[in-house]
N, CA, C and O of each residue as an XYZ file, in Angstrom:
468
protein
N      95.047    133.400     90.835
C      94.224    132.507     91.614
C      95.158    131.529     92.334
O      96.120    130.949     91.831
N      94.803    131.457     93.350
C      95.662    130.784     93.938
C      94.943    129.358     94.466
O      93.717    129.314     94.565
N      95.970    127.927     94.877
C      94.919    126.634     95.355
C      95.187    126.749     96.367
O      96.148    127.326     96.876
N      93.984    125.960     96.992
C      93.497    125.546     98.309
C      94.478    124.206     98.604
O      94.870    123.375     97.784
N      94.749    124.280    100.095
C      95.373    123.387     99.991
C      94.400    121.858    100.970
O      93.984    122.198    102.078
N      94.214    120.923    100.712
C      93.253    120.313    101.186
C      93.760    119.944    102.847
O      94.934    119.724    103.143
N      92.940    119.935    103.550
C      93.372    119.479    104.738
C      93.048    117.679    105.036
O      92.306    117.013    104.314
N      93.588    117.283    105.919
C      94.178    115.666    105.669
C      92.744    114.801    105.770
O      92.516    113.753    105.165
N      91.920    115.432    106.595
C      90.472    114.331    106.218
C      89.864    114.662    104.859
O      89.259    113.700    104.386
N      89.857    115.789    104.080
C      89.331    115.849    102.757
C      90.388    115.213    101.873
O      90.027    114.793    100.774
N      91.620    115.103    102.231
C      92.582    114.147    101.161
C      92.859    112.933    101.726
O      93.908    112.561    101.201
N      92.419    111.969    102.653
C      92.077    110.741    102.831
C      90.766    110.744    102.215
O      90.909    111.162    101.066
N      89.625    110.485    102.439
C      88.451    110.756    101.654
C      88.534    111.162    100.243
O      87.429    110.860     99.791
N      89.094    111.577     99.486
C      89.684    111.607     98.728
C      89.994    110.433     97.774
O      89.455    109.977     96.766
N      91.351    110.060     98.689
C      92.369    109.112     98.285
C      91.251    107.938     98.414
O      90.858    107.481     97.341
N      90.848    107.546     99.274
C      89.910    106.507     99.768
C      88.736    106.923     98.808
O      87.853    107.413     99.513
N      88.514    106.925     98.002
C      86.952    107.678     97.113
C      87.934    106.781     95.614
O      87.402    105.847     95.014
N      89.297    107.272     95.259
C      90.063    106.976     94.024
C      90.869    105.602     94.121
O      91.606    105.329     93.173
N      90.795    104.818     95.073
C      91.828    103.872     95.157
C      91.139    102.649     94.164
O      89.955    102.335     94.282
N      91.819    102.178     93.431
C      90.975    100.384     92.853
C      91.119     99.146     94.166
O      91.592     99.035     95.297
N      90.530     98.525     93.369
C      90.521     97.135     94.351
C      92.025     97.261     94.286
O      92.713     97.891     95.089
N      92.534     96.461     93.036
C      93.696     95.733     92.985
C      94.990     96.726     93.856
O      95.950     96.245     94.458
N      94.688     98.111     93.711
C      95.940     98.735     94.327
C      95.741     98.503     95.654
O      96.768     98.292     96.298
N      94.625     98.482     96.290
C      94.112     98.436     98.089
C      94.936     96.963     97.992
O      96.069     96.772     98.435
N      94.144     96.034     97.348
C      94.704     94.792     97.763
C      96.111     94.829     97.747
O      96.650     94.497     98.803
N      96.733     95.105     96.945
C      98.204     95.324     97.228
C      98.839     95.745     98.261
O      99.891     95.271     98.690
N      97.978     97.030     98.892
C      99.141     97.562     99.881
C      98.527     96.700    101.270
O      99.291     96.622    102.232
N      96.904     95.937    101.396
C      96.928     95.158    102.387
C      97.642     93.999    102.670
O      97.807     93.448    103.759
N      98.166     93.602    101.236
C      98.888     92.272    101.195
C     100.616     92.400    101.419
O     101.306     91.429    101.730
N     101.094     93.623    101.225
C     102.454     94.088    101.453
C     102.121     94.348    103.290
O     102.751     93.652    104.086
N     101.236     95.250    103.739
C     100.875     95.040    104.924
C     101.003     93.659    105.845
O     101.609     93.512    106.906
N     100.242     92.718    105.096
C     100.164     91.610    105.952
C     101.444     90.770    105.655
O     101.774     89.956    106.517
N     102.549     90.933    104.001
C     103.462     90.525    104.567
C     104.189     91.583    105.628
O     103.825     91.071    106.686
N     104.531     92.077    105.791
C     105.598     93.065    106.429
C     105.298     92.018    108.098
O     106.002     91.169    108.645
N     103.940     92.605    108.461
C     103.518     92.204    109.600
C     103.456     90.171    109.758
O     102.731     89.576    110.556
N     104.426     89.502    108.757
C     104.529     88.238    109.017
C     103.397     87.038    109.280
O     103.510     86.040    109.992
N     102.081     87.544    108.331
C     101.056     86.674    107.697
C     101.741     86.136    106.391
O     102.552     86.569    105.573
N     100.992     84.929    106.600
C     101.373     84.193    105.366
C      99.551     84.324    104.745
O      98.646     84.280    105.578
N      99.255     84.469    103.337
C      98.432     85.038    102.456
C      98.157     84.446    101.201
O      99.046     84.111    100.418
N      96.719     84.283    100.955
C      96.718     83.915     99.454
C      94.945     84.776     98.837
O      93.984     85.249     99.444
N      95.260     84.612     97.528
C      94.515     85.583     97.166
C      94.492     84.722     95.854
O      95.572     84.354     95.392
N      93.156     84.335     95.144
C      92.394     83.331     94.189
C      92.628     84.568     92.810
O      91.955     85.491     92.353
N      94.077     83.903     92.487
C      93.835     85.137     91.250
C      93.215     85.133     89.734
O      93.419     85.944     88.831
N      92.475     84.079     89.742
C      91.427     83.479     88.533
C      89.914     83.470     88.896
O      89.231     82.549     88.446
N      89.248     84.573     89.797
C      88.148     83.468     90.549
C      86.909     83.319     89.998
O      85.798     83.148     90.501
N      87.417     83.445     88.521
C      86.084     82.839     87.533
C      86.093     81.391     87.572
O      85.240     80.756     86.952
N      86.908     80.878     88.188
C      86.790     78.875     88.429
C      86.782     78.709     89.938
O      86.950     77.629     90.504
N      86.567     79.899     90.554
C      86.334     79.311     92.141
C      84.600     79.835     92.623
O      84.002     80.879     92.365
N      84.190     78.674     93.367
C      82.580     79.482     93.614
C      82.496     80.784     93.784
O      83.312     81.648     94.105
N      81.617     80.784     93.574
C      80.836     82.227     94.304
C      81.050     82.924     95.487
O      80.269     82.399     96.282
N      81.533     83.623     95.943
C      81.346     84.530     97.024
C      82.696     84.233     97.802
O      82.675     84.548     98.992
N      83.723     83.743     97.372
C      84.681     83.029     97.956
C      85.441     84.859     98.504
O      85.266     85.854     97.801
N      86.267     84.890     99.900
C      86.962     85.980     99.534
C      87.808     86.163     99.224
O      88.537     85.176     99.135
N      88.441     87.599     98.788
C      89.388     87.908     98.631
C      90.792     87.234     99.185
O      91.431     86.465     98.468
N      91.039     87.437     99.959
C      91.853     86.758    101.132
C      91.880     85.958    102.010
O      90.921     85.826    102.772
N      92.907     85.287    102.102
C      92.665     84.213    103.550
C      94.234     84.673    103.732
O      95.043     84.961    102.850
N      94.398     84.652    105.111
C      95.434     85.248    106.007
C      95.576     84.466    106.941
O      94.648     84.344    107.741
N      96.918     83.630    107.122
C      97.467     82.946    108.350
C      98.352     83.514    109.397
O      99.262     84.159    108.876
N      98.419     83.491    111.205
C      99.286     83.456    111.411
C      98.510     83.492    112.643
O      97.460     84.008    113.025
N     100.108     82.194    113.471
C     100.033     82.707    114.765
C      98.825     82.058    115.020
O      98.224     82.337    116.057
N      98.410     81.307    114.308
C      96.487     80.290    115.372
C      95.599     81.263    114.748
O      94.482     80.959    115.166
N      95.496     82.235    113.999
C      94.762     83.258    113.584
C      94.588     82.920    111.802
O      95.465     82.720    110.961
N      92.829     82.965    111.647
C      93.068     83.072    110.144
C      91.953     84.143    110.284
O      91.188     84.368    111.221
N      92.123     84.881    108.776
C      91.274     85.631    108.215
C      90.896     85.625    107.408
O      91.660     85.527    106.448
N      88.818     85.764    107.058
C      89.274     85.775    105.683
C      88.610     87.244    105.328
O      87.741     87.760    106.031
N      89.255     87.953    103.897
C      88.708     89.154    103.885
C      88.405     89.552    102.593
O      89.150     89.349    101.634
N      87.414     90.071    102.545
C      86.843     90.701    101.338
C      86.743     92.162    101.299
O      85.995     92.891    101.950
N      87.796     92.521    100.254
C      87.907     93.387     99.803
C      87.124     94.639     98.992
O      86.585     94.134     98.007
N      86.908     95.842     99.034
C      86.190     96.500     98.368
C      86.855     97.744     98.130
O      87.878     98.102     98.714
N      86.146     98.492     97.118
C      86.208    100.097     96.937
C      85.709    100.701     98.052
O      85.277    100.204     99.092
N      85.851    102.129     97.616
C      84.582    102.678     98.239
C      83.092    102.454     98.050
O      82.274    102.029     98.865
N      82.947    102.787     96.951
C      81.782    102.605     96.350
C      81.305    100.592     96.027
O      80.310    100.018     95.583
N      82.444    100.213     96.468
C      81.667     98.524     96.096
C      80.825     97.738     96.671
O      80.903     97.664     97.898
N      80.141     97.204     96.203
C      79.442     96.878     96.746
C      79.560     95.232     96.985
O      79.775     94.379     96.124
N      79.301     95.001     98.764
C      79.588     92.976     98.789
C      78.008     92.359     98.450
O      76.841     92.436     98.834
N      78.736     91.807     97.608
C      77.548     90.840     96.778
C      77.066     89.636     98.195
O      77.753     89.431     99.196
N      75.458     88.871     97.811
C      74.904     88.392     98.470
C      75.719     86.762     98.580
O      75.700     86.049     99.583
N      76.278     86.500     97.512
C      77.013     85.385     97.654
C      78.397     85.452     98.785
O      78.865     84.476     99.371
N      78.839     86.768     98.882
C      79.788     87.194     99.846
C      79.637     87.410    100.910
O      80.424     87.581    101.841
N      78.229     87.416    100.805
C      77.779     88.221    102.538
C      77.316     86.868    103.363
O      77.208     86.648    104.569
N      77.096     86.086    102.234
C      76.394     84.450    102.697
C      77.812     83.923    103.351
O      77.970     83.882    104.572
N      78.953     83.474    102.289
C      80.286     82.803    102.901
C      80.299     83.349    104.226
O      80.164     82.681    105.251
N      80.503     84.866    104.155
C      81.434     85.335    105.354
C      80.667     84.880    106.589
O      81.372     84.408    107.480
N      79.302     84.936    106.817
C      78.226     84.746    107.865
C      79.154     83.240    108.097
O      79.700     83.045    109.184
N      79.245     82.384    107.148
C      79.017     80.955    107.449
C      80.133     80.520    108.106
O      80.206     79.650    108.973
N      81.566     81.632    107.313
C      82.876     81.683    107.802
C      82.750     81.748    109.582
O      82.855     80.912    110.480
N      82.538     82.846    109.533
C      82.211     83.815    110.795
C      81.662     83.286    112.119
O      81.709     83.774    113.248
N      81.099     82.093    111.641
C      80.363     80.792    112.625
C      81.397     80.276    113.059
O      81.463     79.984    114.253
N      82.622     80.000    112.059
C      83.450     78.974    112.746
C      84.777     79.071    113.702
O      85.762     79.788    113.525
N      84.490     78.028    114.902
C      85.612     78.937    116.188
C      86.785     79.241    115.681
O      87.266     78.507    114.818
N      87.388     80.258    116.078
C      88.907     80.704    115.754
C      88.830     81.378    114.376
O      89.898     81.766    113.905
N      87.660     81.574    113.642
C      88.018     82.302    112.136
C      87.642     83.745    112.499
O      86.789     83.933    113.366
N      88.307     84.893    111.803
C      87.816     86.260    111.664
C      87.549     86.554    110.360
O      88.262     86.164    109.435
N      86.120     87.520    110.167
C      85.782     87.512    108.538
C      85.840     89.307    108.764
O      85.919     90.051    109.742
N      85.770     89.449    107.588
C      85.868     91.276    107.319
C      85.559     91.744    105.838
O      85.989     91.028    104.934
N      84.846     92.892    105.516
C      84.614     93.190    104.525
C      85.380     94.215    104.517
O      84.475     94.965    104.883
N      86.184     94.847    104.427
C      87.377     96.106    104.082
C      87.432     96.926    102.909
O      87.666     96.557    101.758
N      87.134     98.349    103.425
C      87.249     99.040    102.142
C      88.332    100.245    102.323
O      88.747    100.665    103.403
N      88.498    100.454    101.732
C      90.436    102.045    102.053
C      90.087    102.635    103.058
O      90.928    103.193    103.764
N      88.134    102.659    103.501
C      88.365    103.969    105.081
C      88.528    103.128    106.033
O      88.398    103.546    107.183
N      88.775    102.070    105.856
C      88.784    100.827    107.341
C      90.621    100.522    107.283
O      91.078     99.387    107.415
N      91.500    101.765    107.062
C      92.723    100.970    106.927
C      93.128    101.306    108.295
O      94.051    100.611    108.720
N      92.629    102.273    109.159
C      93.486    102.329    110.557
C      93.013    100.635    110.884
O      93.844     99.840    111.323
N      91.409    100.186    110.570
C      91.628     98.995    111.835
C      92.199     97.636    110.902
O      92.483     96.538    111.381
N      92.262     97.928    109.800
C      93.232     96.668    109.324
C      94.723     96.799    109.682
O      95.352     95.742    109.741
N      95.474     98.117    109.966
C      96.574     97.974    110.620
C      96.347     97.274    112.193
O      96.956     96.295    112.625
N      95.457     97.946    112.797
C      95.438     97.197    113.823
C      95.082     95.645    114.202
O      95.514     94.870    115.055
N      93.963     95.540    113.039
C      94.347     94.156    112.748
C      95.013     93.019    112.516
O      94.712     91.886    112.893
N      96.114     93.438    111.752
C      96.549     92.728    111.289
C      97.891     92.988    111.989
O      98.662     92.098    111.628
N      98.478     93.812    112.815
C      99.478     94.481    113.698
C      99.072     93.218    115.204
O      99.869     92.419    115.695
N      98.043     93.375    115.490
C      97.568     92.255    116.783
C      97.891     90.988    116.495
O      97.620     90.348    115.479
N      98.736     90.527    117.847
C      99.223     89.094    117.755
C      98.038     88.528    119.220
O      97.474     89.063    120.175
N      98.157     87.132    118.602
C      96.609     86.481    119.401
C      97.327     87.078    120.984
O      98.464     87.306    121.398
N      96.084     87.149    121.467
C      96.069     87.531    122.856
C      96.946     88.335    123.924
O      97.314     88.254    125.096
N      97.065     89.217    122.723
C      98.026     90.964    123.182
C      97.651     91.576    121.949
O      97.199     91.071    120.922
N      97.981     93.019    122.307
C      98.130     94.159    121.162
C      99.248     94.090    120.903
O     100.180     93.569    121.516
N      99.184     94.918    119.444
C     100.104     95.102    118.932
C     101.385     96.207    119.376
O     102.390     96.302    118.671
């Protein structure tokens, strides 16, 4: 018997189906350093409110803030409330990100204000 060998959208889908939070967050946060954001990430956030996100990302007149997910995770109503409220305010970008959204977080986070990357 011989294996199949998967072709690259069934092994992204895949990969993106098996990843944890904490490893995604990792390689977005090695991402956003490489690409010269400065970053912080609430690593207790049983003492920070509710719905706070994942990330806040500086650079360049640009902040972000981003909440992180699985595939399968789901953003809670306390998260979906911040980000709206975030999302109001001039100059902020909010995002809920999960492993199949990594082409536009490269591009995201690759874009310097007012040019591409």
């Amino acid at each position: 018997m011989s294996a199949q060998i998967m072709d690259l959208a069934t092994y992204r889908t895949t990969i993106t189906r098996q990843i944890s939070e904490a490893t995604f967050q990792y390689q977005v946060t090695q991402l956003a350093t490489r690409a010269g954001w400065l970053w912080h990430h609430e690593y207790d956030s049983r003492r920070s409110n509710a719905g706070y996100p994942d990330l806040v990302l500086v650079r360049d007149g640009r902040v972000i803030f981003a909440e992180l997910k699985t595939a399968r995770g789901r953003v809670r109503h306390a998260q979906s409330v911040l980000l709206a409220a975030l999302g109001r305010c001039q100059g902020v970008e909010t995002y809920a990100w999960r492993p199949s959204d990594w082409e536009q977080i490269v591009a995201t986070l690759g874009r310097r204000e007012g040019r591409a990357a």
